[in-house]
N, C-alpha and C positions, 0 to 999 in steps of 0.2 A: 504494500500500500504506500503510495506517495503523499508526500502533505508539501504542497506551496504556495511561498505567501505571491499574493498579487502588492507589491507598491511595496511599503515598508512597514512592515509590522515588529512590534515590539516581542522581543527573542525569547521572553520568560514567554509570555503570553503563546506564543507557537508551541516552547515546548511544553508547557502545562496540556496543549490540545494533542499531541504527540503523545505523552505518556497516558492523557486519558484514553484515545483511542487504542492504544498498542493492548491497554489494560485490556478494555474492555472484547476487542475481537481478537486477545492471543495471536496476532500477530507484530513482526516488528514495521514500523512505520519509519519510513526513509525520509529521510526530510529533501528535498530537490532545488534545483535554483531556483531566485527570487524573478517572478515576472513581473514586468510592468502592465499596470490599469492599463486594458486596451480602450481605448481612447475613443474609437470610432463605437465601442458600446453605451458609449453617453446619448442619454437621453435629454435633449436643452431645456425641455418642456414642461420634463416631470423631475430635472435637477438632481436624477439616479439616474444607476447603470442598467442595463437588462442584461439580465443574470442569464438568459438563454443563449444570446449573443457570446460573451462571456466562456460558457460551458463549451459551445462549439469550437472557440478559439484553443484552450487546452486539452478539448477531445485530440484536436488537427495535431497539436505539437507535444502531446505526452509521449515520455518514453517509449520505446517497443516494448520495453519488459515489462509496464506499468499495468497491472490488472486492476487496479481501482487508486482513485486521484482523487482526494480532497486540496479543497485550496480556500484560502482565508485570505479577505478580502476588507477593508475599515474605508470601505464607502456604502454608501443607503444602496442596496438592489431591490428588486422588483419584476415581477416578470408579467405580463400585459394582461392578465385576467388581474391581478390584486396588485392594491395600493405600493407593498413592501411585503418582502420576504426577509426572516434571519435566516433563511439558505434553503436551497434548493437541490435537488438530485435527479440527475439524469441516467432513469436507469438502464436503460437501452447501452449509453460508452460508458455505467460506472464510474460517471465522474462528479462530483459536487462540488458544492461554494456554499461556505456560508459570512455572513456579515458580521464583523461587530460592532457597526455603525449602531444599530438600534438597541444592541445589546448593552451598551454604557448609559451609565445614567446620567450622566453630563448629556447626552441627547434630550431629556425631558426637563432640562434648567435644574438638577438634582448635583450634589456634589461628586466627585468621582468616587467608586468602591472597585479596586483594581481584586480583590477576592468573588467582590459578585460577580464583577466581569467574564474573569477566568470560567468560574462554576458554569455562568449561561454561557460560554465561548464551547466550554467540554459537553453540555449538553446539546449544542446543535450541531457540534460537529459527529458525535457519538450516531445523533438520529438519523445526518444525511448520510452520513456514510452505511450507517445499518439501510436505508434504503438502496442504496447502490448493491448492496448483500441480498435484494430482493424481499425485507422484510416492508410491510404498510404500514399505514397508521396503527396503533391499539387503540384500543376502547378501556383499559387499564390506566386513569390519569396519572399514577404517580410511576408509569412505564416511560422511559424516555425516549420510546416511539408513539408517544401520545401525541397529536398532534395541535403544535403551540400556536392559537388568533392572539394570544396575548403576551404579556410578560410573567403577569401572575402564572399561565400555564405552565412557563420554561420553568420559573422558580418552584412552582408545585411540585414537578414533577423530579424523579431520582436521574440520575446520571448513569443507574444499569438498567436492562433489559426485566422485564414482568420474567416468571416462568417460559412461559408462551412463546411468546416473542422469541429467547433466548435460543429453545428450540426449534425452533423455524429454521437458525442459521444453521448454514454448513458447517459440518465438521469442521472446517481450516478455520472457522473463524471464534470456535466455543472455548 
């Protein structure tokens, strides 16, 4: 599994989402070069990126050896049915993004909490990648494939996998 960051992301912060996913799917997680925000996925109108746009871009340039790409991104994304996404998965090339633009609470005039950060950073990266592994939403809230309209869900919910869910994955990843 590869993890990279899109622009420049802060290094504790990558690797607190590295060690949670590694935890969490039993595997090791590589960390890959730093790409730059593709530019041309800017939207002028809606003042974020589309995250679709985005995905295709590191679908096209991901390693050959890469069977599944996560990549962390600290711009607002969104993908053309909804307002804003904290990330997204493509599971068709196994590859996601997620934001941690809405994940900080300095985005809602709130003072910064770099521990909440981190926590909602591992939790959406944990779920998009588990959908790249083929698992859906749950219906289990405090499952971290429950699927988060808000922030209160991110925070509700745990950082591992319900029973269920857990099982669902393939062996490589339990």
């Amino acid at each position: 599994m590869f993890l990279v960051q899109l622009g420049t992301i802060d290094s504790d912060i990558m690797l607190h989402i590295s060690d949670a996913v590694s935890e969490q799917f039993t595997c090791p997680v590589v960390p890959s070069e730093s790409f730059p925000v593709p530019r041309d996925a800017y939207d002028r109108k809606r003042c974020q990126y589309n995250s679709t746009r985005i995905l295709n871009r590191l679908f096209e340039n991901r390693p050959e050896e890469c069977s599944h790409l996560l990549a962390v991104i600290d711009e607002d994304i969104f993908i053309p049915e909804l307002n804003f996404v904290f990330g997204v998965a493509d599971t068709i090339g196994d590859t996601a993004i997620i934001s941690l633009s809405r994940l900080r609470q300095e985005f809602y005039g709130l003072p910064p909490d770099r521990d909440l950060l981190k926590a909602r950073a591992a939790k959406e990266a944990i779920h998009e990648t588990g959908h790249t592994c083929g698992l859906p939403h749950c219906d289990e809230p405090l499952c971290v494939m429950f699927f988060s309209n808000s922030l209160l869900d991110t925070d509700r919910k745990g950082p591992g996998f319900c029973e269920q869910c857990r099982s669902r994955l393939s062996p490589a990843f339990r």
